[in-house]
mmCIF file of the N, C-alpha and C atoms, coordinates in Angstrom:
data_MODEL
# 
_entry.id   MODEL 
# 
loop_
_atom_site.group_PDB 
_atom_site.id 
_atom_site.type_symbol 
_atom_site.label_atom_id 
_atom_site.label_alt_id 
_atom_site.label_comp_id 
_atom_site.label_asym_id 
_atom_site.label_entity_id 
_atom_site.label_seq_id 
_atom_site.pdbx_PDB_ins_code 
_atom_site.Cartn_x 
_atom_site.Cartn_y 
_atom_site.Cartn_z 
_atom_site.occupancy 
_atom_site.B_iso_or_equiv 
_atom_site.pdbx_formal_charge 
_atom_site.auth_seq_id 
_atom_site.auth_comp_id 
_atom_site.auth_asym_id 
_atom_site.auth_atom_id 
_atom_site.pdbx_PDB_model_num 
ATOM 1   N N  . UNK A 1 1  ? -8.455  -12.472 3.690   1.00 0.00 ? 1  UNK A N  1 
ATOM 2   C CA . UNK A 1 1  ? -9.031  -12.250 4.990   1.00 0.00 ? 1  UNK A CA 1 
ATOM 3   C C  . UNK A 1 1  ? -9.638  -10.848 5.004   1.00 0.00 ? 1  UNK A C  1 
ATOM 4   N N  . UNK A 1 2  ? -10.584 -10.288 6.331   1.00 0.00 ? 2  UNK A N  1 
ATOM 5   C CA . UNK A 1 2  ? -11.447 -9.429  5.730   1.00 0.00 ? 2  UNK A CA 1 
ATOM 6   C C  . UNK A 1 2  ? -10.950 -8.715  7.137   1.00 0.00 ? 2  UNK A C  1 
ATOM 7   N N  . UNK A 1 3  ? -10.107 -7.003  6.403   1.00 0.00 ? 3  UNK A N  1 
ATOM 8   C CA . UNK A 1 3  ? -10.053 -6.650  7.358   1.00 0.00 ? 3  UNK A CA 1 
ATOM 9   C C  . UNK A 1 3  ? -10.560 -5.335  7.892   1.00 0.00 ? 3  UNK A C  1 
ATOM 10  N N  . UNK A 1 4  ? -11.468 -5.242  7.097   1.00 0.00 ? 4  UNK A N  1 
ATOM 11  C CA . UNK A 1 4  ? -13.007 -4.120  7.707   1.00 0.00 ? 4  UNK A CA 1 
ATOM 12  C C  . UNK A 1 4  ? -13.839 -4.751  7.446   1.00 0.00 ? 4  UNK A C  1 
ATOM 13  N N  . UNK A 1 5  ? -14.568 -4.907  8.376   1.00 0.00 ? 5  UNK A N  1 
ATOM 14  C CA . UNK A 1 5  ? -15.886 -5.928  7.811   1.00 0.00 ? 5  UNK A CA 1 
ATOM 15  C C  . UNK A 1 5  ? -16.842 -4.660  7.967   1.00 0.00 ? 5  UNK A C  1 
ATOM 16  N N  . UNK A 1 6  ? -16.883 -3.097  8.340   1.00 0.00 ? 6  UNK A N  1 
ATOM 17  C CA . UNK A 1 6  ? -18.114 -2.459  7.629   1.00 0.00 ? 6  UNK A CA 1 
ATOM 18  C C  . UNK A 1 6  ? -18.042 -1.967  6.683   1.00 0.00 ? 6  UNK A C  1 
ATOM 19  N N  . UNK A 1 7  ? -16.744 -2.467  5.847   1.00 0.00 ? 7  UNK A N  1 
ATOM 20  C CA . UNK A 1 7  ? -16.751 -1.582  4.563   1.00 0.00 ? 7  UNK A CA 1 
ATOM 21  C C  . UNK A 1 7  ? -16.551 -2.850  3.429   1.00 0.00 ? 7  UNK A C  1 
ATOM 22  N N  . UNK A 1 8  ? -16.332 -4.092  4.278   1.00 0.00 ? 8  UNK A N  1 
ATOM 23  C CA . UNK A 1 8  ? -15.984 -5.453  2.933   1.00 0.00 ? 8  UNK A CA 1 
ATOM 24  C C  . UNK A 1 8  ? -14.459 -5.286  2.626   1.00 0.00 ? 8  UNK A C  1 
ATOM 25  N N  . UNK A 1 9  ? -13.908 -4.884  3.362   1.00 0.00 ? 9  UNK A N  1 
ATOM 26  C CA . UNK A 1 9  ? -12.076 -4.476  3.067   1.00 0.00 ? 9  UNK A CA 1 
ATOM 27  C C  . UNK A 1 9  ? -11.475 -5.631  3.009   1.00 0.00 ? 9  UNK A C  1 
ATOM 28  N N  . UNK A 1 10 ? -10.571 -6.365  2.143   1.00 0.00 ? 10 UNK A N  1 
ATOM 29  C CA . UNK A 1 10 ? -9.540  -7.545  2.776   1.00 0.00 ? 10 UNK A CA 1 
ATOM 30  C C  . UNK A 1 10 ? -8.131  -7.122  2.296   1.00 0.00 ? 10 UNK A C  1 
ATOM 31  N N  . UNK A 1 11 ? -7.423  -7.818  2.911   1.00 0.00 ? 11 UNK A N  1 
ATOM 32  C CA . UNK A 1 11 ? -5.833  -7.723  2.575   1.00 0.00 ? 11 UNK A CA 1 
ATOM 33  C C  . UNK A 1 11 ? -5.795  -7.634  1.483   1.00 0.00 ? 11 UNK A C  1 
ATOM 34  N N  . UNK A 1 12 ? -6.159  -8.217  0.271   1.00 0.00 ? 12 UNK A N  1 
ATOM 35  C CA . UNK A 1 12 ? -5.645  -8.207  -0.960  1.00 0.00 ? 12 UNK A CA 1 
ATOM 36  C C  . UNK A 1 12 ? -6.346  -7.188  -1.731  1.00 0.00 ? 12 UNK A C  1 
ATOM 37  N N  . UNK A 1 13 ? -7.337  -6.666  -1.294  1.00 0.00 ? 13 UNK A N  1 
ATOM 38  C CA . UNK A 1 13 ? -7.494  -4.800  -1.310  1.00 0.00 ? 13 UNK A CA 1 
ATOM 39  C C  . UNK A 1 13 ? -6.378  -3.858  -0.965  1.00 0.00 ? 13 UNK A C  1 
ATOM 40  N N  . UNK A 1 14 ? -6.203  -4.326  0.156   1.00 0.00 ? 14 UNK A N  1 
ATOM 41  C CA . UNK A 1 14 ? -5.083  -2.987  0.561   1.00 0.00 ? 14 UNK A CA 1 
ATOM 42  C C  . UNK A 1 14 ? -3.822  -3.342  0.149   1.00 0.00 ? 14 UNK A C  1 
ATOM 43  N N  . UNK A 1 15 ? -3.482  -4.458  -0.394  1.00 0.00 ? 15 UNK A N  1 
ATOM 44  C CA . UNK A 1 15 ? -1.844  -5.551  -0.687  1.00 0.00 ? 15 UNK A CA 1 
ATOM 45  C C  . UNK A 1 15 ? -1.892  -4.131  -2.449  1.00 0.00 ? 15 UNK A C  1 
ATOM 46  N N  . UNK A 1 16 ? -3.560  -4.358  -3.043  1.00 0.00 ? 16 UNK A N  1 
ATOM 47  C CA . UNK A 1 16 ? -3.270  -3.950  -4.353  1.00 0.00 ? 16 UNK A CA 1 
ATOM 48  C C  . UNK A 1 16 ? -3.317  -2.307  -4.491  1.00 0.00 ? 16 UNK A C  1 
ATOM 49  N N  . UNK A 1 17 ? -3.809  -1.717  -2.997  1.00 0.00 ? 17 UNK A N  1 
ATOM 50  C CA . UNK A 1 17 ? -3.648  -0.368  -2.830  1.00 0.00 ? 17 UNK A CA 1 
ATOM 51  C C  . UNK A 1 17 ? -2.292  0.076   -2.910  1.00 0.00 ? 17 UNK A C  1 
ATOM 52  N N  . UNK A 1 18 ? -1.293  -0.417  -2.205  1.00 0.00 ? 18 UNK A N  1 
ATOM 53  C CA . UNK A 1 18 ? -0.234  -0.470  -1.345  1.00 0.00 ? 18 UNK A CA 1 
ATOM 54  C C  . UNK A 1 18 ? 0.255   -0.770  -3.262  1.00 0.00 ? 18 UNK A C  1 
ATOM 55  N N  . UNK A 1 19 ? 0.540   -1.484  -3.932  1.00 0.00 ? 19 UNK A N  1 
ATOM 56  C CA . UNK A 1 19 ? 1.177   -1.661  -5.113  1.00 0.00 ? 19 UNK A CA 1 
ATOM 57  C C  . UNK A 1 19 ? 0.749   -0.227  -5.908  1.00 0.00 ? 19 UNK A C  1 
ATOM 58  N N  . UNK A 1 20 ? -0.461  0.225   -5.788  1.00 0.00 ? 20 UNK A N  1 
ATOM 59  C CA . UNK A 1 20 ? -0.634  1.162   -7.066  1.00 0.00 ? 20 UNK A CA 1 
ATOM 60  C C  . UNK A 1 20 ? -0.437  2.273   -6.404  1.00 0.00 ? 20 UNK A C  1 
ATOM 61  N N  . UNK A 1 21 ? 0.413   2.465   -5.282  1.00 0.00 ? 21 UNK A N  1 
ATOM 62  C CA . UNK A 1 21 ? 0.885   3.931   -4.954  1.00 0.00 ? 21 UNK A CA 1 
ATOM 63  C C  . UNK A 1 21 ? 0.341   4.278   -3.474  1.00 0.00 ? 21 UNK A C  1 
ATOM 64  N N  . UNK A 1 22 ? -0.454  3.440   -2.430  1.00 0.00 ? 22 UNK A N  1 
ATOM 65  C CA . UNK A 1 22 ? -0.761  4.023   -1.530  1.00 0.00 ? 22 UNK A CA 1 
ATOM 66  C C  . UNK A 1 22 ? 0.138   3.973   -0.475  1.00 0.00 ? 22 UNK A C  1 
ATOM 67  N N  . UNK A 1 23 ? 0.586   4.691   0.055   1.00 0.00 ? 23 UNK A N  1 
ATOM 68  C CA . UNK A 1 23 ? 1.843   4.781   1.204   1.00 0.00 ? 23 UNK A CA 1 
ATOM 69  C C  . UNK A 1 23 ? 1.215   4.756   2.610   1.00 0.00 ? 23 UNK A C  1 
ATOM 70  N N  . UNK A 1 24 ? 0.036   5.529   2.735   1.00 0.00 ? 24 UNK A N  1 
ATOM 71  C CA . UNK A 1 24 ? -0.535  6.048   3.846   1.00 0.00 ? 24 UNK A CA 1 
ATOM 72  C C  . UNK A 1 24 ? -1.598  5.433   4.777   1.00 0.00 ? 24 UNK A C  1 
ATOM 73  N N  . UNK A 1 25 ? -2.196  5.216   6.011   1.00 0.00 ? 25 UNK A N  1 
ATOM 74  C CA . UNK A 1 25 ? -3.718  5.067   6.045   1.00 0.00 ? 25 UNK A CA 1 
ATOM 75  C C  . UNK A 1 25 ? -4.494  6.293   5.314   1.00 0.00 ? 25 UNK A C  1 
ATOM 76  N N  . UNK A 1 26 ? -4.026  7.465   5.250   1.00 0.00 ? 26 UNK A N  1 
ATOM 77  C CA . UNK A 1 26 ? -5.029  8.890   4.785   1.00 0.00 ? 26 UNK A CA 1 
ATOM 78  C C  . UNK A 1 26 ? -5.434  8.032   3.457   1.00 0.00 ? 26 UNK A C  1 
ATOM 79  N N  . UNK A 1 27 ? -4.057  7.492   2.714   1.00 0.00 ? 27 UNK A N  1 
ATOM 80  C CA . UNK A 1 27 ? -4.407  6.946   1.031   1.00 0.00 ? 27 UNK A CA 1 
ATOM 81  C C  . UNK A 1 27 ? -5.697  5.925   1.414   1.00 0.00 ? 27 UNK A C  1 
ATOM 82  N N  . UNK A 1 28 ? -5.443  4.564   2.561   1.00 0.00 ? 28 UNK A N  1 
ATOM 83  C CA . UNK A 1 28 ? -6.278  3.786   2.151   1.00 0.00 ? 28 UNK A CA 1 
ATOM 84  C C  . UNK A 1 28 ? -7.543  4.124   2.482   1.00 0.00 ? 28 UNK A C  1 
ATOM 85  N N  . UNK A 1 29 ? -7.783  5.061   3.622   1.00 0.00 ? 29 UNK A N  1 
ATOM 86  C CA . UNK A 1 29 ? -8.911  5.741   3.869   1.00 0.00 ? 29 UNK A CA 1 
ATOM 87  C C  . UNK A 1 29 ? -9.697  6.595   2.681   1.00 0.00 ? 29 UNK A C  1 
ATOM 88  N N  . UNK A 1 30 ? -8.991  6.804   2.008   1.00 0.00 ? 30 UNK A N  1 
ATOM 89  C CA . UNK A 1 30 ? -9.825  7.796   0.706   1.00 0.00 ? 30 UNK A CA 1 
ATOM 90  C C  . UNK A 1 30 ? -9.977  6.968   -0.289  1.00 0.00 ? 30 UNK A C  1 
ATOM 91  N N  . UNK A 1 31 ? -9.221  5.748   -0.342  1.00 0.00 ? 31 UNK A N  1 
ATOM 92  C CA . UNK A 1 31 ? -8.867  5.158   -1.686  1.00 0.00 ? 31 UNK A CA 1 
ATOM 93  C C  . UNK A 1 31 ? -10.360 3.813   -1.233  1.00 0.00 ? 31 UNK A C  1 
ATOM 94  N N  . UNK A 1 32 ? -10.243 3.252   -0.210  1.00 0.00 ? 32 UNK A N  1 
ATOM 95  C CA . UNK A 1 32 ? -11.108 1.786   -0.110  1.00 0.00 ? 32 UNK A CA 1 
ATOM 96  C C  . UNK A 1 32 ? -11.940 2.316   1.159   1.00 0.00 ? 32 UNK A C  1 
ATOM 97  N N  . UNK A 1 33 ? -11.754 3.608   2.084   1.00 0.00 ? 33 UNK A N  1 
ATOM 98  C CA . UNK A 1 33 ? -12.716 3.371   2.910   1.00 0.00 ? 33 UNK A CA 1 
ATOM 99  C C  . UNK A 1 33 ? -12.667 2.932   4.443   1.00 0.00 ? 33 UNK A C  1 
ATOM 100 N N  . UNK A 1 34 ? -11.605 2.453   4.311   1.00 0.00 ? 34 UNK A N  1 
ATOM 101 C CA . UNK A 1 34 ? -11.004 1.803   5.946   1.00 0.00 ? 34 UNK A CA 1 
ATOM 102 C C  . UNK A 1 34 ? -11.022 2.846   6.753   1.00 0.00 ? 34 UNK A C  1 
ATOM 103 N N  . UNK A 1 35 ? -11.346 2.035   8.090   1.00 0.00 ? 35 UNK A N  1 
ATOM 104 C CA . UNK A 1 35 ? -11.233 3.003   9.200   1.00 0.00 ? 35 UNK A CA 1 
ATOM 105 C C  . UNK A 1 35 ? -12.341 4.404   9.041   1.00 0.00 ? 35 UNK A C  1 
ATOM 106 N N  . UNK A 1 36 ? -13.437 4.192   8.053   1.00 0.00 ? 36 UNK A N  1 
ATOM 107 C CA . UNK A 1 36 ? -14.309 5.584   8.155   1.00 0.00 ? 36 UNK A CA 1 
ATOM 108 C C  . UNK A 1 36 ? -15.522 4.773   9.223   1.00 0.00 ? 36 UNK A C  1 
ATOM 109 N N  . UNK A 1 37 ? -15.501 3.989   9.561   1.00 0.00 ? 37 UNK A N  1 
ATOM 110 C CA . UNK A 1 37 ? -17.113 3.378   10.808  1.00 0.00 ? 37 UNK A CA 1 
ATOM 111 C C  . UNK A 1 37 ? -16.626 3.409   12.039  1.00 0.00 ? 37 UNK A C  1 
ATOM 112 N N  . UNK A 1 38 ? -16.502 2.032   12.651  1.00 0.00 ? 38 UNK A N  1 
ATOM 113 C CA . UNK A 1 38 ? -16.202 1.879   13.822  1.00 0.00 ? 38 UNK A CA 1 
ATOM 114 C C  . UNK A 1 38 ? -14.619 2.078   14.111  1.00 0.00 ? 38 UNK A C  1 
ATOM 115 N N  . UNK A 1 39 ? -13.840 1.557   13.468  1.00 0.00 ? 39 UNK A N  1 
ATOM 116 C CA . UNK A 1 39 ? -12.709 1.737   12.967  1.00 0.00 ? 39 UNK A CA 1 
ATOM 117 C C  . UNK A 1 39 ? -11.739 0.783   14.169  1.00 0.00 ? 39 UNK A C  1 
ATOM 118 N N  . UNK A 1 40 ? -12.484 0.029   14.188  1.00 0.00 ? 40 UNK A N  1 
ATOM 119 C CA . UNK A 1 40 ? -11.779 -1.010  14.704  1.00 0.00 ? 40 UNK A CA 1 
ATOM 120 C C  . UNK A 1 40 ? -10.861 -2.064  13.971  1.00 0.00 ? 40 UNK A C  1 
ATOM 121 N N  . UNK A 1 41 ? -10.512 -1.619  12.221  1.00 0.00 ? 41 UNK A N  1 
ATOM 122 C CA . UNK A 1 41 ? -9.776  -1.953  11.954  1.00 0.00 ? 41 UNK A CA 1 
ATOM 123 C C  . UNK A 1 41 ? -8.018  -1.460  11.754  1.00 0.00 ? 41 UNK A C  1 
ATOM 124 N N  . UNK A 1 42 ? -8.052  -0.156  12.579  1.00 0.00 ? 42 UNK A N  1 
ATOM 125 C CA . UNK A 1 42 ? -6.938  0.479   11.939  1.00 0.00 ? 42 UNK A CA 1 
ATOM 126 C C  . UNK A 1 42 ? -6.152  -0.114  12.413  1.00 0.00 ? 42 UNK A C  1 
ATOM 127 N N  . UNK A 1 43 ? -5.743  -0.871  13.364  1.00 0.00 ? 43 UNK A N  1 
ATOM 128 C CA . UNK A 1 43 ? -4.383  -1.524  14.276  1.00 0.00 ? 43 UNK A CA 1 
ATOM 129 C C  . UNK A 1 43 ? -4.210  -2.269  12.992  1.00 0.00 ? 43 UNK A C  1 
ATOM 130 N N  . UNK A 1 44 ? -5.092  -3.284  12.258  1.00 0.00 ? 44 UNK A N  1 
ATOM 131 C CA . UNK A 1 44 ? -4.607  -4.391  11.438  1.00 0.00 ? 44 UNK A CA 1 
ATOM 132 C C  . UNK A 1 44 ? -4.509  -3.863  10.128  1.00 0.00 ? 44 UNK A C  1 
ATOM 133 N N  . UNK A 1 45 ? -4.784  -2.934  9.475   1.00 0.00 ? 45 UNK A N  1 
ATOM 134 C CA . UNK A 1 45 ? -4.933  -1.945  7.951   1.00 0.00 ? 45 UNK A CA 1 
ATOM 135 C C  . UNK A 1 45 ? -3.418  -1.202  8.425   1.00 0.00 ? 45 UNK A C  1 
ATOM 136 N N  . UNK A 1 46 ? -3.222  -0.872  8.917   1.00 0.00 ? 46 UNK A N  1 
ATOM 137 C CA . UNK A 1 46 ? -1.741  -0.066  9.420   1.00 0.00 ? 46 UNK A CA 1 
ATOM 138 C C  . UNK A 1 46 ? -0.821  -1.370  9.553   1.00 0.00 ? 46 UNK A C  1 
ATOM 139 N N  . UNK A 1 47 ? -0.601  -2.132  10.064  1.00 0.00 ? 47 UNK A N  1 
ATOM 140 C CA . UNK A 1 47 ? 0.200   -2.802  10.164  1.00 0.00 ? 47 UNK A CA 1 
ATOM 141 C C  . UNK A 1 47 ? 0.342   -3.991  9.038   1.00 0.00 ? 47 UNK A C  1 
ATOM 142 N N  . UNK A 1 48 ? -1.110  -4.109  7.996   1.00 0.00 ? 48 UNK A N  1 
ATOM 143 C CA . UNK A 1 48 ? -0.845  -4.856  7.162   1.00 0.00 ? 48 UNK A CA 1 
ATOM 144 C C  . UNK A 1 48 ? -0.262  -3.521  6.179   1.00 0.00 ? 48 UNK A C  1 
ATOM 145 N N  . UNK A 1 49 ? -0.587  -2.058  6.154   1.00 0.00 ? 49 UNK A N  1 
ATOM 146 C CA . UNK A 1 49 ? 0.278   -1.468  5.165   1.00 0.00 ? 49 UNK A CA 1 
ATOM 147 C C  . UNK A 1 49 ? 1.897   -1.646  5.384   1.00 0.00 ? 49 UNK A C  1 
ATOM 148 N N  . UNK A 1 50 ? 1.715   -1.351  6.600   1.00 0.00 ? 50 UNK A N  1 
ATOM 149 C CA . UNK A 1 50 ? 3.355   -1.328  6.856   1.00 0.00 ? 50 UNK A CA 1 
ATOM 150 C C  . UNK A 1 50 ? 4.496   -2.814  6.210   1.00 0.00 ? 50 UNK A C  1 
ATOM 151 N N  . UNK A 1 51 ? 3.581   -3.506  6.654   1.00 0.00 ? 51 UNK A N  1 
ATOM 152 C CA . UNK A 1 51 ? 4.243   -4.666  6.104   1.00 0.00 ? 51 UNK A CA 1 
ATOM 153 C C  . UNK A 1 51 ? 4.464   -4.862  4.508   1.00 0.00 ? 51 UNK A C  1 
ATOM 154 N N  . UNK A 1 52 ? 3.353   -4.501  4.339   1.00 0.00 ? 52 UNK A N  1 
ATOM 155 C CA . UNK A 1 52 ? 3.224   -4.751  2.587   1.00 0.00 ? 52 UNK A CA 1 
ATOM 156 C C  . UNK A 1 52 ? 4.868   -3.230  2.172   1.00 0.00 ? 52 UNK A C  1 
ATOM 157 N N  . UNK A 1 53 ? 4.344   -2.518  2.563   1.00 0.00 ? 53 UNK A N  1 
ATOM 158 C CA . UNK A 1 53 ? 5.505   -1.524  2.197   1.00 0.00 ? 53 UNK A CA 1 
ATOM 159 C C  . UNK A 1 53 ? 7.062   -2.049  2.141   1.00 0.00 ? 53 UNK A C  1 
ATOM 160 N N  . UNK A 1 54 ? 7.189   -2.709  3.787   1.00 0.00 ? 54 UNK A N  1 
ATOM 161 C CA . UNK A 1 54 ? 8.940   -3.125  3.792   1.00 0.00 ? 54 UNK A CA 1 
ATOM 162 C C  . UNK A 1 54 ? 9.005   -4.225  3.378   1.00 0.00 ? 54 UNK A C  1 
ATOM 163 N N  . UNK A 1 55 ? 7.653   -5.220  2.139   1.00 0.00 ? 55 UNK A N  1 
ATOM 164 C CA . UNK A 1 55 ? 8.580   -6.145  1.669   1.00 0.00 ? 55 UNK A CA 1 
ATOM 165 C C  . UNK A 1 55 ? 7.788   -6.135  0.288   1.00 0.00 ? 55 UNK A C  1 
ATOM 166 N N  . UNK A 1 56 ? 7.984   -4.496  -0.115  1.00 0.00 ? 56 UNK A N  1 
ATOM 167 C CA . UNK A 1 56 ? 7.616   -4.272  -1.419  1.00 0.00 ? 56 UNK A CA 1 
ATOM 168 C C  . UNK A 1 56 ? 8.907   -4.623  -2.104  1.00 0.00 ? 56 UNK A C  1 
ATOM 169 N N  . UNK A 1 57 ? 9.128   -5.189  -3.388  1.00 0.00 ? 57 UNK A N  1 
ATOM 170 C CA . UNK A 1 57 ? 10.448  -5.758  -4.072  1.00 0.00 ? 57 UNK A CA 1 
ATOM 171 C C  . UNK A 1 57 ? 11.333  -3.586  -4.606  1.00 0.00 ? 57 UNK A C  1 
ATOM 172 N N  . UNK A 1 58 ? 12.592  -4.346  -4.118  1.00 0.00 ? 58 UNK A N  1 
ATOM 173 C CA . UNK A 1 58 ? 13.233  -3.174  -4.771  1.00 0.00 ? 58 UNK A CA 1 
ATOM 174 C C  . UNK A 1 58 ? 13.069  -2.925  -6.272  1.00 0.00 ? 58 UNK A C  1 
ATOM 175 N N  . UNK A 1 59 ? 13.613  -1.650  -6.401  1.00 0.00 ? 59 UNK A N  1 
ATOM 176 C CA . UNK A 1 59 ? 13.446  -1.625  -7.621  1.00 0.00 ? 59 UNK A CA 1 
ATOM 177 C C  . UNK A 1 59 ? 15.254  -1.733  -8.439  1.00 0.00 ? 59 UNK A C  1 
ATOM 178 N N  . UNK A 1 60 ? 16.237  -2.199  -9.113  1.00 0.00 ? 60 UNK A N  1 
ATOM 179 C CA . UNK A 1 60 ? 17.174  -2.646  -9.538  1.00 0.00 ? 60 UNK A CA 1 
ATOM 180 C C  . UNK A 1 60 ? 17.269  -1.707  -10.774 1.00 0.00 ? 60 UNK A C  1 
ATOM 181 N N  . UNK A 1 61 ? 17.698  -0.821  -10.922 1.00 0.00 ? 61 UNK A N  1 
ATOM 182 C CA . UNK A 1 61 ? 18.316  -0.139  -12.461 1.00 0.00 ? 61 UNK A CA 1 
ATOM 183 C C  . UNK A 1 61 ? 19.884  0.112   -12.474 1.00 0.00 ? 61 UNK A C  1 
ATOM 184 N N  . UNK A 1 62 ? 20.224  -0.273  -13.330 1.00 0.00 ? 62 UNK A N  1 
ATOM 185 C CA . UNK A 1 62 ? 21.857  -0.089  -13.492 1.00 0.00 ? 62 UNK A CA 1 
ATOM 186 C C  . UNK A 1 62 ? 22.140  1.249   -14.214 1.00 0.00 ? 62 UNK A C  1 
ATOM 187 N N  . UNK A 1 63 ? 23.224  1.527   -14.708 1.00 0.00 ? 63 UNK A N  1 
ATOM 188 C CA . UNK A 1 63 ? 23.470  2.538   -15.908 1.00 0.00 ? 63 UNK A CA 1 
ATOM 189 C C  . UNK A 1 63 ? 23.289  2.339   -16.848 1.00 0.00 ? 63 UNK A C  1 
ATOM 190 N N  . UNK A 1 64 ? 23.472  0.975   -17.180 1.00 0.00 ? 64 UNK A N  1 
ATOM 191 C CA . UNK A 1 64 ? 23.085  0.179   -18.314 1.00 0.00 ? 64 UNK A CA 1 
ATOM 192 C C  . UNK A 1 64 ? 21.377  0.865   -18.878 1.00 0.00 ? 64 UNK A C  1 
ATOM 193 N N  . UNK A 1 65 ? 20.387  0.713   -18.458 1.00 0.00 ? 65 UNK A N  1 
ATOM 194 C CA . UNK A 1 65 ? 19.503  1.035   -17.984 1.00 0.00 ? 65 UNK A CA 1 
ATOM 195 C C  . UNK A 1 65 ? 19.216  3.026   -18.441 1.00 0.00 ? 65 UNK A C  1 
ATOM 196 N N  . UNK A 1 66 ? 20.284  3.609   -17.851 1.00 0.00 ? 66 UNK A N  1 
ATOM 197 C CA . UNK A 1 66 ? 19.927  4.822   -17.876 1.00 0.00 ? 66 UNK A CA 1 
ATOM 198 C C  . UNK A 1 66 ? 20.086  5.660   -18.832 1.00 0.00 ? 66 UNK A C  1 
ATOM 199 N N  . UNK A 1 67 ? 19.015  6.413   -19.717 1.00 0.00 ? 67 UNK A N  1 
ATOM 200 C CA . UNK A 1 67 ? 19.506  7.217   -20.524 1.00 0.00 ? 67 UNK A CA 1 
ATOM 201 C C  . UNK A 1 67 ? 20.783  7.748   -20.784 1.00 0.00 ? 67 UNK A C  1 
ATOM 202 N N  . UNK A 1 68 ? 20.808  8.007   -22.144 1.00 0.00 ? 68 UNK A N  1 
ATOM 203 C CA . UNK A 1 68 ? 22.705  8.701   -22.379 1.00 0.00 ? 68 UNK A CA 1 
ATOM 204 C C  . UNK A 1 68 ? 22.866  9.892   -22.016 1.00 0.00 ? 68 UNK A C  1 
ATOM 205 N N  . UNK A 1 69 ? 21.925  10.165  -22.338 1.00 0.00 ? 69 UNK A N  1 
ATOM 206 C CA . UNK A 1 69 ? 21.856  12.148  -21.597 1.00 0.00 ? 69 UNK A CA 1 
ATOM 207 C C  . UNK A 1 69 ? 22.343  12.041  -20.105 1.00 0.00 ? 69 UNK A C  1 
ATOM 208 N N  . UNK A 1 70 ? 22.168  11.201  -18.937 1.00 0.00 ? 70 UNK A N  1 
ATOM 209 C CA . UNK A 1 70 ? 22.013  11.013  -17.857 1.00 0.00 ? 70 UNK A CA 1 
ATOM 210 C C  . UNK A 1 70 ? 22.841  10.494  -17.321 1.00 0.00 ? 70 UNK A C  1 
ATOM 211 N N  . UNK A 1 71 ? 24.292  10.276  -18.546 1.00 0.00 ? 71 UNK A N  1 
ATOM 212 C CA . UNK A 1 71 ? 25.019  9.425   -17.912 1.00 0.00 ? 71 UNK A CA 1 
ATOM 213 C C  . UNK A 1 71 ? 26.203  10.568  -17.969 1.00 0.00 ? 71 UNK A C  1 
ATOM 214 N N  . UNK A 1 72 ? 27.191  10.571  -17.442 1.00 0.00 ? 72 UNK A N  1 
ATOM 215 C CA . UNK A 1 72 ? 27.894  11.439  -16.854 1.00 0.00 ? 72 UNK A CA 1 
ATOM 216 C C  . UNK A 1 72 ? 29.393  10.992  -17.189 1.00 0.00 ? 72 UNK A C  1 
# 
């Protein structure tokens, strides 16, 4: 779905922003562009980041996992 249409933005732009490190609107604004026109998309670019964020998968490391130096 397209959620800047003056910049060509869709969810699965900002789904793959949001994976390679973007936390922020400032990120998706510098990174794809959102929200620099009319900016009548920020209600739905903010709330699709937010979402994408709280059901980004945890990340699971044990000790098993952790260097020997690191283990205590």
């Amino acid at each position: 779905m397209y959620v800047c249409l003056c910049k060509g933005i869709t969810d699965h732009q900002i789904r793959r922003a949001v994976a390679e490190g973007a936390d922020s609107m400032r990120d998706l604004r510098r990174e794809l562009g959102v929200c620099t026109d009319c900016g009548k998309c920020g209600v739905c670019a903010n709330r699709l980041l937010r979402d994408t964020l709280n059901t980004a998968p945890a990340v699971n490391v044990s000790m098993a996992d952790a260097p020997q130096w690191a283990v205590g």
